[in-house]
N, C-alpha and C positions, 0 to 999 in steps of 0.2 A: 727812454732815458737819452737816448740821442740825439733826438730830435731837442729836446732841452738844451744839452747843450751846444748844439748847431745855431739855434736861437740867443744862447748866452753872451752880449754882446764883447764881454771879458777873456772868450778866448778867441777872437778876432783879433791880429795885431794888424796896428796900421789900419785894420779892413780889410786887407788882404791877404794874412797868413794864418789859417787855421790853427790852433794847441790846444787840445785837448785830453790829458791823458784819463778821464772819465770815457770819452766815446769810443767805443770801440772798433770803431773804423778807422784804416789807416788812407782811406780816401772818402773824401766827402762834396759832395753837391758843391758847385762856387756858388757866391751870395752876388745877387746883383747892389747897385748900391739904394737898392730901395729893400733890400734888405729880404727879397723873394732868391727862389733859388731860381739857379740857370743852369741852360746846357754846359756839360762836362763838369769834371772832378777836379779837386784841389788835394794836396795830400795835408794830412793832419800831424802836423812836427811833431807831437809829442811819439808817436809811431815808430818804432827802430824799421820794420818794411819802406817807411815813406822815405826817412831822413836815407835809408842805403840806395834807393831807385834814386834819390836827387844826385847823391853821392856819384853814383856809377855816371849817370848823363852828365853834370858838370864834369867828371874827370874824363871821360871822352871828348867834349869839347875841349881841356885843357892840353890834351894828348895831339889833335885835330890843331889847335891852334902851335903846337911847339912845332908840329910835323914841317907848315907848313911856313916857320919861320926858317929852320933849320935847310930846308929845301933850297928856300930863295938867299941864306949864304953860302951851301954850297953849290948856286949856280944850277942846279938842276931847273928851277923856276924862274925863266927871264919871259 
């Protein structure tokens, strides 16, 4: 069943964002553009595990990036 729909080109956005709330994986194989799989994992959106691990890395990034604006006005980063 998974395999299906890893193959199913409808839950491919773009071609680059896995949805699939049939597959049971919250990470899946990335697709090359020939449509073979390739090294490393994609997470699959429809997944509450996938969408919270994007969640937590973006809001570290966003955290990372205030830190380091809030630094360079008060001066501590010249």
């Amino acid at each position: 069943m998974d395999d299906e729909e890893w193959n199913n080109r409808d839950n491919w956005r773009i071609g680059l964002f896995y949805y699939s709330q049939r597959d049971s994986r919250a990470w899946v194989p990335k697709k090359s553009s020939l449509g073979r799989r390739r090294m490393g994992v994609t997470p699959n959106l429809a997944k509450p595990q996938a969408r919270a691990y994007l969640g937590i890395v973006m809001g570290g990034f966003l955290i990372l990036f205030l830190t380091i604006i809030l630094m360079e006005r008060w001066g501590i980063l010249r």
